[in-house]
Each structure stands twice: as C-alpha cells, then as structure tokens.
PDB file of N, H, CA, C and O in Angstrom:
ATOM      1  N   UNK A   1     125.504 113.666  45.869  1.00  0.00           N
ATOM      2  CA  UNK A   1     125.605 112.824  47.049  1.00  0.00           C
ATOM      3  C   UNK A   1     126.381 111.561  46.728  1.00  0.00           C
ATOM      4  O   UNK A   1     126.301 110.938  45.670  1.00  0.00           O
ATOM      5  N   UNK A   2     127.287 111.204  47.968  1.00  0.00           N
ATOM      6  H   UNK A   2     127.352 111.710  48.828  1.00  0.00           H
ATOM      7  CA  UNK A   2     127.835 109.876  47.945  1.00  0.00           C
ATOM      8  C   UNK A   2     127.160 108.844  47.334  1.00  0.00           C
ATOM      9  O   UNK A   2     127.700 108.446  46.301  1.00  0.00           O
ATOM     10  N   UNK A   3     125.881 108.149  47.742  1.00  0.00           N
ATOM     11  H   UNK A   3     125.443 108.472  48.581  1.00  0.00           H
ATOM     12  CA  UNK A   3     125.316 107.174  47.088  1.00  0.00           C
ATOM     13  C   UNK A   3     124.576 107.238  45.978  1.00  0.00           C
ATOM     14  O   UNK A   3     124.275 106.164  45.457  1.00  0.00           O
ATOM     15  N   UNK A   4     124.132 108.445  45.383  1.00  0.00           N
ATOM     16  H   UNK A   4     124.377 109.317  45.806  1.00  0.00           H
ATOM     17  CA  UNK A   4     123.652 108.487  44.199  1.00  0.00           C
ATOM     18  C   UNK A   4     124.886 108.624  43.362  1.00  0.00           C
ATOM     19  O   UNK A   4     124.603 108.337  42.199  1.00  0.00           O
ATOM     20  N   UNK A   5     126.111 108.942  43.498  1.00  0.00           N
ATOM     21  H   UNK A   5     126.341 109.176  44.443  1.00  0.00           H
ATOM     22  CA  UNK A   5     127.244 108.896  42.212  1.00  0.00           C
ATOM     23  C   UNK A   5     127.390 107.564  42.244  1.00  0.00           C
ATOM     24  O   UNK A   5     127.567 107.226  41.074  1.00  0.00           O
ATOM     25  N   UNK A   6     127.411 106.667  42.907  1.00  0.00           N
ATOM     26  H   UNK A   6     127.267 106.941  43.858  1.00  0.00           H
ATOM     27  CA  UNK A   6     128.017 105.273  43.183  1.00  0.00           C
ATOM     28  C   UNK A   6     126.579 104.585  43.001  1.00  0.00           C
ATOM     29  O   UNK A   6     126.816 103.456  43.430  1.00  0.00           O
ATOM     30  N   UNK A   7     125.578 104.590  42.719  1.00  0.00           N
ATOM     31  H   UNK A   7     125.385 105.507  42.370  1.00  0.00           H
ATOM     32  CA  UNK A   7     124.203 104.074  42.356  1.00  0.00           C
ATOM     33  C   UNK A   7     124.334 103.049  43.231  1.00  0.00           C
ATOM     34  O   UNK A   7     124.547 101.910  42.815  1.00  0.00           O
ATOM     35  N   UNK A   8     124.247 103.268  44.264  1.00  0.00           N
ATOM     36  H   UNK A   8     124.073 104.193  44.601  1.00  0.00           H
ATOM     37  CA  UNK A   8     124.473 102.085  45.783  1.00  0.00           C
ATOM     38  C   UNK A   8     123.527 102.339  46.536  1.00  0.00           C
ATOM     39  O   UNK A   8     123.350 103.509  46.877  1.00  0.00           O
ATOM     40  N   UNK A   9     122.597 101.228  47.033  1.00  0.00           N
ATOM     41  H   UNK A   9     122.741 100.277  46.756  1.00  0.00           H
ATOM     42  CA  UNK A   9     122.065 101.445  48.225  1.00  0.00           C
ATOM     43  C   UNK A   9     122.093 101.738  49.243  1.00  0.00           C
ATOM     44  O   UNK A   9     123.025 101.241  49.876  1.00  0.00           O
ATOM     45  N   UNK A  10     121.114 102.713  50.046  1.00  0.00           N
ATOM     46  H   UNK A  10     120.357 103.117  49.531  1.00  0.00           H
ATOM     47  CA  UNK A  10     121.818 102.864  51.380  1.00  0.00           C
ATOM     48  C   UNK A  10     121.705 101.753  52.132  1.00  0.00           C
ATOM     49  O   UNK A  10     120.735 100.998  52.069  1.00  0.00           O
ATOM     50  N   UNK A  11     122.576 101.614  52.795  1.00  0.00           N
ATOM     51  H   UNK A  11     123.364 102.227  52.847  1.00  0.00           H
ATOM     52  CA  UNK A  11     122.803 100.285  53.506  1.00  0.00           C
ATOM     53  C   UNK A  11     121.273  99.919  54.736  1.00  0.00           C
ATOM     54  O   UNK A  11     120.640 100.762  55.371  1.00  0.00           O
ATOM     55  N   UNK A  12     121.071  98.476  54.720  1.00  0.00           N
ATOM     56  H   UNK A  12     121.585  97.791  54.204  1.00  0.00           H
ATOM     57  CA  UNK A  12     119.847  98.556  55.823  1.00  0.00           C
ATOM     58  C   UNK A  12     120.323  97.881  57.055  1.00  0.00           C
ATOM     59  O   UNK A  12     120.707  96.711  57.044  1.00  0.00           O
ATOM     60  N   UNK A  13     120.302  98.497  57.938  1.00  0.00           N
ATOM     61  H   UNK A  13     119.990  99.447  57.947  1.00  0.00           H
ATOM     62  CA  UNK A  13     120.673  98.030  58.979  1.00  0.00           C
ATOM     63  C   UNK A  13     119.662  97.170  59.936  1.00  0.00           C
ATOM     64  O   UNK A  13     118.646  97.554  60.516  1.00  0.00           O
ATOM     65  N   UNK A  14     120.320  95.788  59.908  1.00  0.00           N
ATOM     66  H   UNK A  14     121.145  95.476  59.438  1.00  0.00           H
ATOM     67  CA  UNK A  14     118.920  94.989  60.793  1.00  0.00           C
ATOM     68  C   UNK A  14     118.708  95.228  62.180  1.00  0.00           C
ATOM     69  O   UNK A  14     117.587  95.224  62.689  1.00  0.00           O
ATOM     70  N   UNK A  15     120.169  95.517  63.036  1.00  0.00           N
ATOM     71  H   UNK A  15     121.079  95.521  62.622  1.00  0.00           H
ATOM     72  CA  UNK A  15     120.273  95.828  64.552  1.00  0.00           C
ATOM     73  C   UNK A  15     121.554  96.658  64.597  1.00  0.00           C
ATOM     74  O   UNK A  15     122.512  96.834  63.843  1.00  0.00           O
ATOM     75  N   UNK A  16     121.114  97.153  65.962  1.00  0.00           N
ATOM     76  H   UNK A  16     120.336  97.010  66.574  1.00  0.00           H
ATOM     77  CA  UNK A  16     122.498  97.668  66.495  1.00  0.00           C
ATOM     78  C   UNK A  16     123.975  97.230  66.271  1.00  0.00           C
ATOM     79  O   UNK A  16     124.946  97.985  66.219  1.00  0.00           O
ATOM     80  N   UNK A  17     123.972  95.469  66.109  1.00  0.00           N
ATOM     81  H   UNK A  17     123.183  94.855  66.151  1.00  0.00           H
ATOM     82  CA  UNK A  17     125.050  94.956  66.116  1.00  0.00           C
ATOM     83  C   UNK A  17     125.942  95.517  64.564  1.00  0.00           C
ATOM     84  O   UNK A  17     127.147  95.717  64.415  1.00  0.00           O
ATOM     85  N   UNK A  18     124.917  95.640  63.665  1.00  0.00           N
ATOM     86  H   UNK A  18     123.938  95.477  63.787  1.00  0.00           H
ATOM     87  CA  UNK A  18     125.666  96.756  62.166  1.00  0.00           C
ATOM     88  C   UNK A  18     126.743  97.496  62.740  1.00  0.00           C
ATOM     89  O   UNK A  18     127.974  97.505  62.700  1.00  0.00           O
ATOM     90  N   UNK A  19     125.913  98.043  63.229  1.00  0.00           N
ATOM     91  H   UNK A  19     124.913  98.036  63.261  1.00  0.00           H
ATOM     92  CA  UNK A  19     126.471  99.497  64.005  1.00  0.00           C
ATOM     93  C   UNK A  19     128.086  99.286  64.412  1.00  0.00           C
ATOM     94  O   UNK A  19     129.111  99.728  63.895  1.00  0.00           O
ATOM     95  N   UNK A  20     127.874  98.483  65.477  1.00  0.00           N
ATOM     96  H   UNK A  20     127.041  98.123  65.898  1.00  0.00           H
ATOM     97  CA  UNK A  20     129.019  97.967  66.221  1.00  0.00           C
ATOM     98  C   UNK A  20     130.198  97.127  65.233  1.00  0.00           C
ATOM     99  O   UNK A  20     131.393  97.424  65.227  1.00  0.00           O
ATOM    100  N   UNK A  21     129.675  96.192  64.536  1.00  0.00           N
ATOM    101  H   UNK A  21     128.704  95.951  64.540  1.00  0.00           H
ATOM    102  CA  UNK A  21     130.764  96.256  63.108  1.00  0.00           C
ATOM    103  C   UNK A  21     131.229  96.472  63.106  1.00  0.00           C
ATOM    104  O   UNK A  21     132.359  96.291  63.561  1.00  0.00           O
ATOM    105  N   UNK A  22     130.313  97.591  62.103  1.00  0.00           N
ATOM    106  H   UNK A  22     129.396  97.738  61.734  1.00  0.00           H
ATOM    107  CA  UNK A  22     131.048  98.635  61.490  1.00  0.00           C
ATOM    108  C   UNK A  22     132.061  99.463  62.260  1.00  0.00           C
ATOM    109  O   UNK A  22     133.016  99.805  61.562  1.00  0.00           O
ATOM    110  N   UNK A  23     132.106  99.993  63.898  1.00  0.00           N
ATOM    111  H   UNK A  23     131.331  99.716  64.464  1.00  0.00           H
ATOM    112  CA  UNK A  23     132.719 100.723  64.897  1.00  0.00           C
ATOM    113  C   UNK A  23     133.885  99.600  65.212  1.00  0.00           C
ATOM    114  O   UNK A  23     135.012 100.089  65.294  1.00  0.00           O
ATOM    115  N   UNK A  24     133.828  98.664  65.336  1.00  0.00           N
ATOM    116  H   UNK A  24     132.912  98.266  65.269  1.00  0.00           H
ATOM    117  CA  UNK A  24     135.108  97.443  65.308  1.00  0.00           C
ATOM    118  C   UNK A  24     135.695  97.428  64.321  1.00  0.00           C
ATOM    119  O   UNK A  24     136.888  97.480  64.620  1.00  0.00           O
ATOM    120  N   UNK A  25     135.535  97.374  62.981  1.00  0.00           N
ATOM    121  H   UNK A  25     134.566  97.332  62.739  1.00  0.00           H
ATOM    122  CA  UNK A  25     136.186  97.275  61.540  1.00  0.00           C
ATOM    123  C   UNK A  25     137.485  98.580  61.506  1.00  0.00           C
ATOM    124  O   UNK A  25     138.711  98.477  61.469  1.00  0.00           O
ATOM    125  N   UNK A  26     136.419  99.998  61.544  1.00  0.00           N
ATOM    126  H   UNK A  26     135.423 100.081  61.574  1.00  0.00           H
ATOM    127  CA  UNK A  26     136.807 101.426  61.353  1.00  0.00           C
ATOM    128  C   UNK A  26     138.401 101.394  62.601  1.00  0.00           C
ATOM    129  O   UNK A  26     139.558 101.585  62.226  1.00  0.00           O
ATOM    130  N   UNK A  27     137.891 101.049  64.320  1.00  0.00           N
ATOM    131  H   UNK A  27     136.951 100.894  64.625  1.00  0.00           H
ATOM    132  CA  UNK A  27     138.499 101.080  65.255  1.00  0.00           C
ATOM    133  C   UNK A  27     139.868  99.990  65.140  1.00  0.00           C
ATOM    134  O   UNK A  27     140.871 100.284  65.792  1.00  0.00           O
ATOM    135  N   UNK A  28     139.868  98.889  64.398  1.00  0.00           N
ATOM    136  H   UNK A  28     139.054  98.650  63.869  1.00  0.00           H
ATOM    137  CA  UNK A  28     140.892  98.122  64.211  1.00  0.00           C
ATOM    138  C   UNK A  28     141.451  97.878  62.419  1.00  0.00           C
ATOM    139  O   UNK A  28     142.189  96.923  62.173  1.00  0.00           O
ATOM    140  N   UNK A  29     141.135  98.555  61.617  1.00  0.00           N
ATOM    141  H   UNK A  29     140.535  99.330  61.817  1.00  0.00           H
ATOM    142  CA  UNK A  29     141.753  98.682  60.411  1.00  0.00           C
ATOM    143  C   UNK A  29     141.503  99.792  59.809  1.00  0.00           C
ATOM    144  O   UNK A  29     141.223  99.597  58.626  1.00  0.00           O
ATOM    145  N   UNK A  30     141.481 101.059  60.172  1.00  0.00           N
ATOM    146  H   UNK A  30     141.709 101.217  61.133  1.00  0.00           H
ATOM    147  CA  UNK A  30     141.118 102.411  59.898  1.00  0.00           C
ATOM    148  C   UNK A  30     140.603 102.739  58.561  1.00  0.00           C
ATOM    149  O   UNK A  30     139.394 102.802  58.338  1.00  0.00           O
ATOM    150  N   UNK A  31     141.246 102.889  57.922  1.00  0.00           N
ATOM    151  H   UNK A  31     142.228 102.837  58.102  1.00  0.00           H
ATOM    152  CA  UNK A  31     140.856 103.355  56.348  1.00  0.00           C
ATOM    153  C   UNK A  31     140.974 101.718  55.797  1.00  0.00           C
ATOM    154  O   UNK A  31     140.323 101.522  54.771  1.00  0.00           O
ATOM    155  N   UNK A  32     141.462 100.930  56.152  1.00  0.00           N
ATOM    156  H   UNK A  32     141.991 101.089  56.986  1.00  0.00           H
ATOM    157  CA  UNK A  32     140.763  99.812  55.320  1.00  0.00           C
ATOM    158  C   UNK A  32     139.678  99.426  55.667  1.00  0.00           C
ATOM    159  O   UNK A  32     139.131  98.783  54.771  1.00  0.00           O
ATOM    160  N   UNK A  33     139.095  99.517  56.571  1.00  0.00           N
ATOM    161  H   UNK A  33     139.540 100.039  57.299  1.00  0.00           H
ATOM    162  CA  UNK A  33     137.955  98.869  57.134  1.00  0.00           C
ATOM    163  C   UNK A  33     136.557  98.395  56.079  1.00  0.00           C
ATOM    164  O   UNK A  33     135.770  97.455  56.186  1.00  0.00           O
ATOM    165  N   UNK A  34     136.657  99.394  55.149  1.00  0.00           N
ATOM    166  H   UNK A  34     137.296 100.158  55.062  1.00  0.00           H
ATOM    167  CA  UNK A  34     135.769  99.218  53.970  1.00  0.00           C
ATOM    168  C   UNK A  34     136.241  97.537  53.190  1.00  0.00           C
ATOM    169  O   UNK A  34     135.563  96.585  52.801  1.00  0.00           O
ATOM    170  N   UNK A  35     138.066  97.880  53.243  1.00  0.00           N
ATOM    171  H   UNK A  35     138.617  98.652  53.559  1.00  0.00           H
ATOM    172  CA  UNK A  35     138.045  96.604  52.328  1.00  0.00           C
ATOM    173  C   UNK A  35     137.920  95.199  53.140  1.00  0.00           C
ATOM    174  O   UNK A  35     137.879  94.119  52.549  1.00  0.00           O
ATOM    175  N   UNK A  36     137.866  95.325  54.549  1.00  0.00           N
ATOM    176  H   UNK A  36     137.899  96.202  55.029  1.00  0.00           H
ATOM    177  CA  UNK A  36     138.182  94.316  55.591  1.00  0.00           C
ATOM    178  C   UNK A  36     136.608  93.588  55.192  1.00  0.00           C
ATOM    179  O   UNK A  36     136.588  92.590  54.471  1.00  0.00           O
ATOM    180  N   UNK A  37     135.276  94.213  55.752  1.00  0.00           N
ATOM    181  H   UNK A  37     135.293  95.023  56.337  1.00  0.00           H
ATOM    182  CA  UNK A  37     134.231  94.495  55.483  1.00  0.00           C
ATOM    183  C   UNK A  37     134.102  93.611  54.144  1.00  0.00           C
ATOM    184  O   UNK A  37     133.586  92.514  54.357  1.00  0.00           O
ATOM    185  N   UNK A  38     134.447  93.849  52.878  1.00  0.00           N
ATOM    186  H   UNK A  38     134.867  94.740  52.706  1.00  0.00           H
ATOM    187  CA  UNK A  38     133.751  93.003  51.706  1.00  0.00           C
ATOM    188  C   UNK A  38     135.085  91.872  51.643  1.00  0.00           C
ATOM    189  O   UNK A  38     134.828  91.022  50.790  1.00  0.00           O
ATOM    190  N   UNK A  39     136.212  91.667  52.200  1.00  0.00           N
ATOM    191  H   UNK A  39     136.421  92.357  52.893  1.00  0.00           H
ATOM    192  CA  UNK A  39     137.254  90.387  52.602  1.00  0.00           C
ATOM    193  C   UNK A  39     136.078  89.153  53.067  1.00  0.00           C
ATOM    194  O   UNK A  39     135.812  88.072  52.541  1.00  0.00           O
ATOM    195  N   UNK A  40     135.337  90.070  54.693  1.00  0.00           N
ATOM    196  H   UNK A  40     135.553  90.947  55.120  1.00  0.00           H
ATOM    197  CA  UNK A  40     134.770  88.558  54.856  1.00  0.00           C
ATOM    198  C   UNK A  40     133.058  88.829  54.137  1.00  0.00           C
ATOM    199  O   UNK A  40     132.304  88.040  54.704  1.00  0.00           O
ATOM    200  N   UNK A  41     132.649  89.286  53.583  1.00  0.00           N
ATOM    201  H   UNK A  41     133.262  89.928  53.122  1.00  0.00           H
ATOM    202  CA  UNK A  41     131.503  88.685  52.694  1.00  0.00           C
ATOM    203  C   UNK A  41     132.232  88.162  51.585  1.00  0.00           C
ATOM    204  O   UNK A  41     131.712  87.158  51.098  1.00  0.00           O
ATOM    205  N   UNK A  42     133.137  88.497  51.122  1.00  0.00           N
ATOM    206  H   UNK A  42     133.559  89.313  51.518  1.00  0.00           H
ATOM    207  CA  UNK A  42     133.200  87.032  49.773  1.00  0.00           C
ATOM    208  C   UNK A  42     133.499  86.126  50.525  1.00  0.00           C
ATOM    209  O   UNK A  42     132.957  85.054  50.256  1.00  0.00           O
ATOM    210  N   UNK A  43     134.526  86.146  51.846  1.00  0.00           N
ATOM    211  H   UNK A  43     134.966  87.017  52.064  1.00  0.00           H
ATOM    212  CA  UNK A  43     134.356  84.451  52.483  1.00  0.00           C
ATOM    213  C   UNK A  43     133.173  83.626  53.126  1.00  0.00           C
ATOM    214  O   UNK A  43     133.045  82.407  53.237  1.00  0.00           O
ATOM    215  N   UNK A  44     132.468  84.509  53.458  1.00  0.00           N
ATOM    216  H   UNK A  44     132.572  85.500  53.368  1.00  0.00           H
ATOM    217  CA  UNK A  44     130.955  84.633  53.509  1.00  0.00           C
ATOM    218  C   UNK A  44     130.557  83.600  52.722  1.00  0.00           C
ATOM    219  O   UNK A  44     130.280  82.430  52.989  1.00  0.00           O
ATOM    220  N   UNK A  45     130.580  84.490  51.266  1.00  0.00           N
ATOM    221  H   UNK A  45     130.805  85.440  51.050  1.00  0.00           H
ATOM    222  CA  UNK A  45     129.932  84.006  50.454  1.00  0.00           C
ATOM    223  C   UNK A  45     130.541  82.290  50.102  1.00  0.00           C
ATOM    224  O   UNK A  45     129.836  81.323  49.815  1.00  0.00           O
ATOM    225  N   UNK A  46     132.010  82.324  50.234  1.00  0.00           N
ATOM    226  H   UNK A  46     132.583  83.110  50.467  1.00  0.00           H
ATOM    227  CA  UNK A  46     132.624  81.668  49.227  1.00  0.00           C
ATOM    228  C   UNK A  46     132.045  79.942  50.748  1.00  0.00           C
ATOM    229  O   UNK A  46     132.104  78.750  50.446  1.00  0.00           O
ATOM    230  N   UNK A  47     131.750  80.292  51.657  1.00  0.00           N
ATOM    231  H   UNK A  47     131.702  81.260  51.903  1.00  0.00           H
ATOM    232  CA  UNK A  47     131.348  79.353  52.788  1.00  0.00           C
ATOM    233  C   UNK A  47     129.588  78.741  52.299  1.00  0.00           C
ATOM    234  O   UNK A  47     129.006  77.697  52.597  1.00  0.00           O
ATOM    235  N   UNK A  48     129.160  79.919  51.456  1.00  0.00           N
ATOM    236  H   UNK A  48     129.633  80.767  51.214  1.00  0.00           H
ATOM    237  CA  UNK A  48     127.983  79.677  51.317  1.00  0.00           C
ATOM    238  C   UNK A  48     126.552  79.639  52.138  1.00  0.00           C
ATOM    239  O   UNK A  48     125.524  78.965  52.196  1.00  0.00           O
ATOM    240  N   UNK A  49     127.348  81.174  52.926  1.00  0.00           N
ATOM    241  H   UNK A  49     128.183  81.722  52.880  1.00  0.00           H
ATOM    242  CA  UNK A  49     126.584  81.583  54.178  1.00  0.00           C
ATOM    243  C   UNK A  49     126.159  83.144  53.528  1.00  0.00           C
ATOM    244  O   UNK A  49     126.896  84.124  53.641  1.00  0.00           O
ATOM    245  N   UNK A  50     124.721  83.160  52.776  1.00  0.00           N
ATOM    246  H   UNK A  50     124.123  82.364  52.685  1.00  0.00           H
ATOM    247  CA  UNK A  50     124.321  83.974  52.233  1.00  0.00           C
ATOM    248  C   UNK A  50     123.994  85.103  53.419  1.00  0.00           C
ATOM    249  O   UNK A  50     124.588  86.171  53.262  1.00  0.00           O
ATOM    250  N   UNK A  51     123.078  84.996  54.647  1.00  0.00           N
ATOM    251  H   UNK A  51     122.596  84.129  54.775  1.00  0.00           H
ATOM    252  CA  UNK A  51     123.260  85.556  55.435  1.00  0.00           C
ATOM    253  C   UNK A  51     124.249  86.879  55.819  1.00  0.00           C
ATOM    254  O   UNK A  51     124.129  88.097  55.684  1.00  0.00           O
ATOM    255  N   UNK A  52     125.604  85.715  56.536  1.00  0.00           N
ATOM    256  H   UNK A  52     125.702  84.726  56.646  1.00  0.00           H
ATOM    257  CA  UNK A  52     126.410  86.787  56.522  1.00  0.00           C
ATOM    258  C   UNK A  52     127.115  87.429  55.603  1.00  0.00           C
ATOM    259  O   UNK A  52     127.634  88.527  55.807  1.00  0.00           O
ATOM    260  N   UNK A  53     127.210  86.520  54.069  1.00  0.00           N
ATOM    261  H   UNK A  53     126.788  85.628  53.904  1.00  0.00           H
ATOM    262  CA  UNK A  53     127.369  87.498  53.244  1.00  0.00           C
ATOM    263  C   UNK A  53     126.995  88.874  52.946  1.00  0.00           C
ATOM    264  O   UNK A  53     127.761  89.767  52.583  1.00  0.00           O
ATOM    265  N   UNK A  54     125.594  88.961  53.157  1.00  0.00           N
ATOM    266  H   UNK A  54     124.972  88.236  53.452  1.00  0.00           H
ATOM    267  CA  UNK A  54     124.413  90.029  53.008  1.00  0.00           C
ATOM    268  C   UNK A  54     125.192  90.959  54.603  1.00  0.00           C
ATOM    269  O   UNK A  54     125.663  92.096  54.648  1.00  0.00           O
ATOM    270  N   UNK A  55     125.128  90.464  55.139  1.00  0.00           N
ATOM    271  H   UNK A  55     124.745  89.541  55.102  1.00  0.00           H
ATOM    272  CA  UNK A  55     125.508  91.133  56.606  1.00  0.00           C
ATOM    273  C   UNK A  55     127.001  92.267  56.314  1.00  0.00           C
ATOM    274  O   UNK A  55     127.155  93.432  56.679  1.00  0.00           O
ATOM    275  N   UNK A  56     127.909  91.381  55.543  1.00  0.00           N
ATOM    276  H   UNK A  56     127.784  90.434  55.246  1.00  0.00           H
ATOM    277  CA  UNK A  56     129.067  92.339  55.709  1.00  0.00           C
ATOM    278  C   UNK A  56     129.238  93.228  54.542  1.00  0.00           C
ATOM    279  O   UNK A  56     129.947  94.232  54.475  1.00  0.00           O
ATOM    280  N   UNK A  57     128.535  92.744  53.694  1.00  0.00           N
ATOM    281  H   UNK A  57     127.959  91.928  53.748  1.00  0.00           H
ATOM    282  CA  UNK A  57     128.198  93.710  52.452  1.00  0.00           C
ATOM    283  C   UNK A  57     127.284  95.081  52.365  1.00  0.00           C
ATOM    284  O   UNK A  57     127.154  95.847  51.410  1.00  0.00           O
ATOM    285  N   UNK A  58     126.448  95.158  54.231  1.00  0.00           N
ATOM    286  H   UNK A  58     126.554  94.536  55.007  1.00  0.00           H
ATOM    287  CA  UNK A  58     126.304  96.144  54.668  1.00  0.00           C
ATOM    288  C   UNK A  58     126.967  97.203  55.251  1.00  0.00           C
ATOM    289  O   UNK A  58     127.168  98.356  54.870  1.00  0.00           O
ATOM    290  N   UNK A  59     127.276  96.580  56.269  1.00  0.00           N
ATOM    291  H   UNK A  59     127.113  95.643  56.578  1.00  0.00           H
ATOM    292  CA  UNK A  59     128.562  96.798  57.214  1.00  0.00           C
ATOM    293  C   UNK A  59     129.465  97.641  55.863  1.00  0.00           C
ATOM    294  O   UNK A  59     129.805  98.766  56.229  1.00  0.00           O
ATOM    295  N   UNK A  60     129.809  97.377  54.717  1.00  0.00           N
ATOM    296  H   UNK A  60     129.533  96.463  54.419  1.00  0.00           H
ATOM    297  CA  UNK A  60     131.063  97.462  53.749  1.00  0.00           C
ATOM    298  C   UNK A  60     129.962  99.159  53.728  1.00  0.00           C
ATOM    299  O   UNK A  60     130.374 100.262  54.090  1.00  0.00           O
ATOM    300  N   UNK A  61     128.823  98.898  53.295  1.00  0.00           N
ATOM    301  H   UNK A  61     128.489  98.003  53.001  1.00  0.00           H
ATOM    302  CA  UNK A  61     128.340  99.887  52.725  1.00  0.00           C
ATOM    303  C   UNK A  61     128.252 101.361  53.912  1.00  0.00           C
ATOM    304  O   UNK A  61     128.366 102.578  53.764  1.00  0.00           O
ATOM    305  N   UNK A  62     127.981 100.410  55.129  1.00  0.00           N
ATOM    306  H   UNK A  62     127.889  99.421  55.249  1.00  0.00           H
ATOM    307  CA  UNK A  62     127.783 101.402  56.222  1.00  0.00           C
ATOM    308  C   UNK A  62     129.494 102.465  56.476  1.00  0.00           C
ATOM    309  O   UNK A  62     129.692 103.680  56.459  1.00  0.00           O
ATOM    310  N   UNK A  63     130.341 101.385  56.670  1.00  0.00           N
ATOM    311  H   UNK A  63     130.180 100.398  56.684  1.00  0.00           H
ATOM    312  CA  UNK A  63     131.520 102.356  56.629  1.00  0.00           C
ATOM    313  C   UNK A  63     132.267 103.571  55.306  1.00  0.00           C
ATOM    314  O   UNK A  63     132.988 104.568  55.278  1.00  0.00           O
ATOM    315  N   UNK A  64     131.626 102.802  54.496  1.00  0.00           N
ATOM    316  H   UNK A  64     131.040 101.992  54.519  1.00  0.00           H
ATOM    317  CA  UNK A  64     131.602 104.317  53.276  1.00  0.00           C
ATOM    318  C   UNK A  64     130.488 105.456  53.947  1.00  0.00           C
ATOM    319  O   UNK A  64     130.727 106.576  54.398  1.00  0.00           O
ATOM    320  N   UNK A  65     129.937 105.147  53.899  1.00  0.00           N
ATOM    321  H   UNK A  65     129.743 104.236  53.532  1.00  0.00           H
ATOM    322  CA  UNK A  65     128.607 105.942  54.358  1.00  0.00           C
ATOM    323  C   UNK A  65     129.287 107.147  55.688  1.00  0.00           C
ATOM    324  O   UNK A  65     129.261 108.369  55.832  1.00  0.00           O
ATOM    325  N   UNK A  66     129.865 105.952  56.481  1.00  0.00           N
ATOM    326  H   UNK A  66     129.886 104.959  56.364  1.00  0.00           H
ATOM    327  CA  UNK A  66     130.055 106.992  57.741  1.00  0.00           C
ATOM    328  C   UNK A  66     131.491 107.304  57.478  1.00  0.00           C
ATOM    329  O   UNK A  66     131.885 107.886  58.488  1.00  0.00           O
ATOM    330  N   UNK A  67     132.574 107.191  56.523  1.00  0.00           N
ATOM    331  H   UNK A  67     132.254 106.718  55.703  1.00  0.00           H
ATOM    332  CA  UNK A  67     133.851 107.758  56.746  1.00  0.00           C
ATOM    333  C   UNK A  67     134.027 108.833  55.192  1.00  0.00           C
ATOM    334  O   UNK A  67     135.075 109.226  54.680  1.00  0.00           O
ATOM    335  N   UNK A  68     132.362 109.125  54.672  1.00  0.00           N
ATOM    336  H   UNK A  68     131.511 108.806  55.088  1.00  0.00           H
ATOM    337  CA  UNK A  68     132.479 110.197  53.353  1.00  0.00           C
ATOM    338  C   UNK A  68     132.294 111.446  54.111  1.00  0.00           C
ATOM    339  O   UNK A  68     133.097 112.350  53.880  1.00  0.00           O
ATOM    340  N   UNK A  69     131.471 111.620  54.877  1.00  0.00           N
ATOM    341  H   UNK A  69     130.818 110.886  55.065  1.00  0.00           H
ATOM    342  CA  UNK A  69     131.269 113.107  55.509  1.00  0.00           C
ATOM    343  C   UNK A  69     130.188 113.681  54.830  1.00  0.00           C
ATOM    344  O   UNK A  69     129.873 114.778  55.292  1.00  0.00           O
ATOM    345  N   UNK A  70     129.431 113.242  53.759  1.00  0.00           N
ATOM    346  H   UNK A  70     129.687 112.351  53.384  1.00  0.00           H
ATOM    347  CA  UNK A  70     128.625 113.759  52.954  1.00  0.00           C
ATOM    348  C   UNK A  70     126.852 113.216  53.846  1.00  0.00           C
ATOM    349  O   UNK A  70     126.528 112.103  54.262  1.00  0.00           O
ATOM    350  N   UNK A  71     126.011 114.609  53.857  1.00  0.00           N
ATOM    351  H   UNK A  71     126.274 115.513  53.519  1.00  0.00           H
ATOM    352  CA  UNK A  71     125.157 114.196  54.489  1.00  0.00           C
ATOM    353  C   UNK A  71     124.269 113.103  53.664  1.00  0.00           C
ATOM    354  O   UNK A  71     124.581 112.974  52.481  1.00  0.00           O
ATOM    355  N   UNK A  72     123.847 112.788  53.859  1.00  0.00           N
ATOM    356  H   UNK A  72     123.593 112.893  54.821  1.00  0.00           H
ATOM    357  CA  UNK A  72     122.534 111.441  52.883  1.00  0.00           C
ATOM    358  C   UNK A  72     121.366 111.534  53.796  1.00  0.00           C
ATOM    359  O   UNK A  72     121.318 111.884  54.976  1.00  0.00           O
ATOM    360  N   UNK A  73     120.251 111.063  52.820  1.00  0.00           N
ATOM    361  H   UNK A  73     120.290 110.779  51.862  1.00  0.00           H
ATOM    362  CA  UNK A  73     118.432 111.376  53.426  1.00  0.00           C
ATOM    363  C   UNK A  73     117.873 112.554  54.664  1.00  0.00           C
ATOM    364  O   UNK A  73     118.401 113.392  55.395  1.00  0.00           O
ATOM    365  N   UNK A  74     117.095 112.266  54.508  1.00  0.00           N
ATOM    366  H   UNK A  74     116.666 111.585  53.914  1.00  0.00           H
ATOM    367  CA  UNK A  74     116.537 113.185  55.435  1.00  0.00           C
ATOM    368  C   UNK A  74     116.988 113.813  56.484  1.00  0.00           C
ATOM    369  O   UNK A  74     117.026 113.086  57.476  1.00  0.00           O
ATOM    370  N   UNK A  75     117.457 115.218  56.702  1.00  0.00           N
ATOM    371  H   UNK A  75     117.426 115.809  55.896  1.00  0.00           H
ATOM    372  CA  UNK A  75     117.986 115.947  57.429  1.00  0.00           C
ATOM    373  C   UNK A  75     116.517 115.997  58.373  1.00  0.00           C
ATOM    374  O   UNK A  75     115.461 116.085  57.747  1.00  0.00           O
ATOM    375  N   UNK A  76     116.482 115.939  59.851  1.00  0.00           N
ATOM    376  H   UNK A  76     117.340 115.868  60.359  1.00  0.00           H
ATOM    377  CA  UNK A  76     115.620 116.622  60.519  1.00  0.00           C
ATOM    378  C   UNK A  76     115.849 117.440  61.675  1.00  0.00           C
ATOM    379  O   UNK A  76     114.911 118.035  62.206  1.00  0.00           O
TER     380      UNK A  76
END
C-alpha cells in the first residue's frame, strides 16, 4: 500500500473544507497540486501559523492519497 511504503500517515481530515482543498489544488494545478499543497505549509510555517501549517500538510497528504489509485483502510 501507498502509505505503508512511504511510512506516512493517513491524512486526518478536520472538515469538509480538506476535502474542498484538496478538489481546488488538484482542479487548478493538476499533477502539481501535491507540491502547491506543501509550497503553502512551509509559508505557513515560515508565518508561524502552526495551524495552517498542519492544515496544508494534510491537504499535501490527502492529494497523494486521492491521485495514487491504490485502495487504503477499510474496504466496506
């Protein structure tokens, strides 16, 4: 599986708005969207807004997640 080769967490999503992000990132920088995604958590970070740091460093994780194709957790 995707996240066990990459020893990465699955990403936690606090609200819907993840979601949507992540669907804005993918929809306006296609295959970069992953790198767009950890661009603004280091500015995030580098602002010293731990928060949204944490926020887009999900988002980063969520669009790997949804552009591998590989299933992850619980199938039901």
């Amino acid at each position: 599986m995707l996240f066990e080769d990459m020893n990465e967490p699955l990403p936690y999503l606090a609200n819907l708005q993840s979601v949507a992000d992540a669907d804005a990132l993918l929809a306006a920088h296609g295959a970069d969207a992953g790198t767009e995604a950890a661009i603004r958590a280091e500015r995030s970070r580098d602002l010293g807004n731990a928060v949204q740091f944490c926020h887009w460093r999900q988002i980063e994780r969520l669009i790997v997640l949804l552009t591998s194709g590989d299933v992850v957790g619980t199938v039901h």
